[in-house]
Each structure stands twice: as C-alpha cells, then as structure tokens.
N, C-alpha and C positions, 0 to 999 in steps of 0.2 A: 160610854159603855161601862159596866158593871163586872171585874175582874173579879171570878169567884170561882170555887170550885166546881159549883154546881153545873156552869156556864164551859160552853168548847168553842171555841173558833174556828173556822176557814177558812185558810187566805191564800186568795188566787194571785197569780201570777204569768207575765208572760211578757216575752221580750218586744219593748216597744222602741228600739233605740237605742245608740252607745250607752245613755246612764240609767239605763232600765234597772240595773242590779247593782247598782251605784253605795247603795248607803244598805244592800240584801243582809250580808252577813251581821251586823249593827244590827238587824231588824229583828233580826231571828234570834239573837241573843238577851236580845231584852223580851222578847217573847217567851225565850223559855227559861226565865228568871220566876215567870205566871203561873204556863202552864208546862205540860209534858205533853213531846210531839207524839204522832201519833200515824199510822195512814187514815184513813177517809175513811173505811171500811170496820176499824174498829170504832170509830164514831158513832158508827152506823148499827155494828153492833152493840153499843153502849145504851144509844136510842132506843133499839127494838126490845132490850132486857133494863128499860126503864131506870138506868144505873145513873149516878153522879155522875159527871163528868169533867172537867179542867184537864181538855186533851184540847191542842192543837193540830190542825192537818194543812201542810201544805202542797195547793192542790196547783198542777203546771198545767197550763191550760190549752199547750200547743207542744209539740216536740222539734219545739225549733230550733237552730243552730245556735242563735244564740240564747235560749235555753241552756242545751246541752256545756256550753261554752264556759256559761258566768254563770248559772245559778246551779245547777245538780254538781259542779266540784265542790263549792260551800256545802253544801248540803252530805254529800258524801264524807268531806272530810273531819265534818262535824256529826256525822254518824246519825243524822237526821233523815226518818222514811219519810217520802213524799208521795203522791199520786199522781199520775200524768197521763194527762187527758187524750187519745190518739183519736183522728179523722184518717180512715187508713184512705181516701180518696189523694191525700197529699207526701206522704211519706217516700223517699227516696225520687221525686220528680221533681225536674227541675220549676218549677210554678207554682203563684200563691195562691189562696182560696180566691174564689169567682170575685168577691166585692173587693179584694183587696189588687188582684190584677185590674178591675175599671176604677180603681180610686187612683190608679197609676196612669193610667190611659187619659184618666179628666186630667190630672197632675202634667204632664207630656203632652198632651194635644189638646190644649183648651179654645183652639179656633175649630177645630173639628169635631170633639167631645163637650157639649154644653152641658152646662150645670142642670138642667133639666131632663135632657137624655141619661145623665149619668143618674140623679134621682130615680128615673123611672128604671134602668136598669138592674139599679141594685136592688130596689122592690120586687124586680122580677127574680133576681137571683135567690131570694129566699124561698118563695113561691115555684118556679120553673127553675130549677137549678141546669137540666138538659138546655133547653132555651137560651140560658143565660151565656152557656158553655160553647152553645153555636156560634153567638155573636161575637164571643171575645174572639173565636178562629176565625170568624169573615174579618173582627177587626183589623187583625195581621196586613191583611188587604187593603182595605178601606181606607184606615187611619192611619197605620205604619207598622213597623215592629215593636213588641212590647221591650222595652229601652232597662232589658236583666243587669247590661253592665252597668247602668247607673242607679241602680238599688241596693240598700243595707243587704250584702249577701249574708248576714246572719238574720233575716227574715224569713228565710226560707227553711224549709225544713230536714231533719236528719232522716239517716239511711234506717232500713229497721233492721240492717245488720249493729248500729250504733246505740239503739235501743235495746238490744237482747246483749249487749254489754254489761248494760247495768246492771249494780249491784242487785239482786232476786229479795235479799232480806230486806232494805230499804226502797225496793221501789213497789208500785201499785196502779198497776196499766187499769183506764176507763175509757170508754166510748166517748168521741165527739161529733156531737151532731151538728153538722153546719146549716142544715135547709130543712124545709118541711119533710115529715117525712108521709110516703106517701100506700105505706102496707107493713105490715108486720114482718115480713116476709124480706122485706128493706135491713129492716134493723137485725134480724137474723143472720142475713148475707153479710153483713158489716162485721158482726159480729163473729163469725166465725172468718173471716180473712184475716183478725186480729188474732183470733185463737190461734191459725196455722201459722202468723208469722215470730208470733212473740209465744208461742207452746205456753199459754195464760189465754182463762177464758175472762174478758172483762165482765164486772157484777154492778159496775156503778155506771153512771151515763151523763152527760151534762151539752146543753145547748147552748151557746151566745146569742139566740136568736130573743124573745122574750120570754118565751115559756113554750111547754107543749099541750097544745088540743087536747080534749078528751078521749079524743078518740087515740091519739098520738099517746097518751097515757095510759091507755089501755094496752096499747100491743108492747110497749113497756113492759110494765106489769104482766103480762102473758108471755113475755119473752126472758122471766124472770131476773131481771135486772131486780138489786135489793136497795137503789137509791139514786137519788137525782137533784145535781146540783141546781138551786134553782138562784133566781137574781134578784131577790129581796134582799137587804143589807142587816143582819144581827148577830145575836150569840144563837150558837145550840145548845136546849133545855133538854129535859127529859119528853117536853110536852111536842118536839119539832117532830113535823112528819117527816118521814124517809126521804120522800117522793117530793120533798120542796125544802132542801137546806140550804141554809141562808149561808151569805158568803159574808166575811168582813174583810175591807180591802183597806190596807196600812196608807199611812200619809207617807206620803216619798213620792218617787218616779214611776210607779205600779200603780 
C-alpha cells in the first residue's frame, strides 16, 4: 500500500474475542503518524467534491459490548471520531445475528446440527432471514437451548440507551445490513427506528454479506443514503465511488 496524501483509508473493526483490541491503541497511533482521522462521512464528502485526501475513518462494524468495552474508550480518549455501524434488528436483545446463533448451535450440538444442515442454513439466513429465525425457535425444541451462558458475553450486543451515550462530536451512527434486502420500504423502516432511537438520521450503509443487488442499489440510492461501505480491499482516491468504498483491514487480531 501506497501512504500518500492523496490516498484515505478505512478500517473496519469489530470484536472477535478477548485480543480483538489487543495491540488497537498501537494501531491507531501509528496510523495517525500518516494520516488525520476523520468519520466516514467526510471521506465521503471529500470523494463527492473531488478533494485530496490523507483522512482515515474508523468504521465499527457492530455495536458490540465488546466494542463499546475495548475499542470506543481508546478512541474517545484519544479524541478520535469513528463511525459505527447499527443493525437496529439486534440492539438491546439478548441474541446474536441468525448465522452467528447456528454457528453456536453446529459448535453445541454437532450429533444433531450436521455440518451440511448448518451449511444450508446459513445460505438460507442471508436469503430468508424470517425462515431462518423460525428454525432457530423450533431449534430451542429440537436440538436444545441455545447454550448464552457459555458464550463470550461481550459478543453480544449494547443497549441503545449505551449508544446515545456516546460522545455526538466523535461519533457517526450507519446502517447495517445483515440479509438481502427485500423492498425499499425495508430499508426506510430500518432506517428510521435508528432515527427515533439515536435522534440521528443514518446517511452511510454497509452490508457483511458480498455486495448489494442492483436493485438493492437502487432503493439505496432512492432512499438517499450518500454511501456504502463495500468489501473490496484499497485506499480511497479521488476516483472511488461512494456507493463502493473499499475497506483496508490492519494486520493484527482484526
């Protein structure tokens, strides 16, 4: 990679595990020896008004506990804005995203949950999210209870009394998309239960899944989102589209 002014970064994060945020503050430091942090947002507007750029953004990718935990004190105390990603489907409940409670369940009941069934599940959760969410409740039945006390409880995620905490100056709430989506009208609803909880309307959007549809690009766009984190790995130019910014993901435990 090619450290220049001209050139912005993006780099995602998100708590995978006690040393997820292990060597963070180190990270960040020697980052911004480079560049100057920045949120998403003015990257974005940097992009659209064809400006230089040597801004970094760091973008949190889940509002997890141990997010909130280990990585937004460093960041706060270092008076560093970040952007953080919300799926308002998960916030303040006790349970993880669909693929991540059956990756628990094959993990837990591997004579009952085959490596095959769990395959095709998770295909379907991206696809049929309702569907997916039926099975995990018959699973309860079926297979057993999903085994909360024996998980990293900082995988799960914070209250959104705990996110309206955060500092306003430093922080920069976005949309997360976990599954296909399936109407404009989706992303709307989403988008304003964020609006009503966090008094911030999100402008930026971003999926873990591979990318979004055309069509799924469209109610985007029509639902005037100004940008969307996509999963190609680079720098941001003058040249990057809004609607596809590329992420660069540091060597470490992230």
């Amino acid at each position: 990679m090619f450290f220049a002014p001209k050139n912005s970064i993006v780099l995602p994060f998100d708590y995978a595990g006690p040393h997820s945020f292990q060597d963070f503050e180190d990270q960040i430091q020697a980052v911004k020896k480079l560049y100057r942090f920045a949120k998403l947002g003015q990257i974005v507007d940097a992009i659209k008004k064809r400006k230089r750029q040597g801004l970094a953004s760091i973008v949190l990718e889940n509002p997890r506990k141990g997010v909130l935990l280990q990585a937004i004190p460093v960041l706060v105390s270092l008076e560093i804005p970040f952007t953080l990603f919300v799926d308002p489907d998960y916030p303040g409940l006790n349970r993880l995203p669909l693929e991540e409670e059956m990756a628990a369940y094959h993990r837990f009941y591997p004579d009952k949950f085959s490596q095959s069934e769990f395959e095709h599940w998770q295909e379907v959760a991206g696809k049929n999210p309702l569907e997916a969410d039926l099975f995990l409740k018959n699973s309860r039945k079926t297979l057993g209870p999903l085994p909360v006390n024996d998980l990293d409880p900082l995988y799960f995620f914070s209250t959104w009394g705990k996110l309206l905490d955060l500092p306003p100056d430093l922080v920069e709430f976005g949309l997360s998309v976990s599954h296909e989506l399936s109407s404009k009208d989706q992303i709307d609803e989403k988008t304003s239960f964020i609006e009503k909880q966090l008094k911030t309307r999100p402008l930026l959007i971003r999926s873990p899944k591979a990318g979004f549809s055309s069509k799924e690009l469209e109610w985007i766009v029509n639902s005037k989102f100004d940008g969307i984190v996509g999963h190609q790995e680079g720098e941001v130019t003058k040249e990057t589209s809004v609607f596809n910014i590329p992420i660069w993901k540091l060597v470490g435990p992230n």
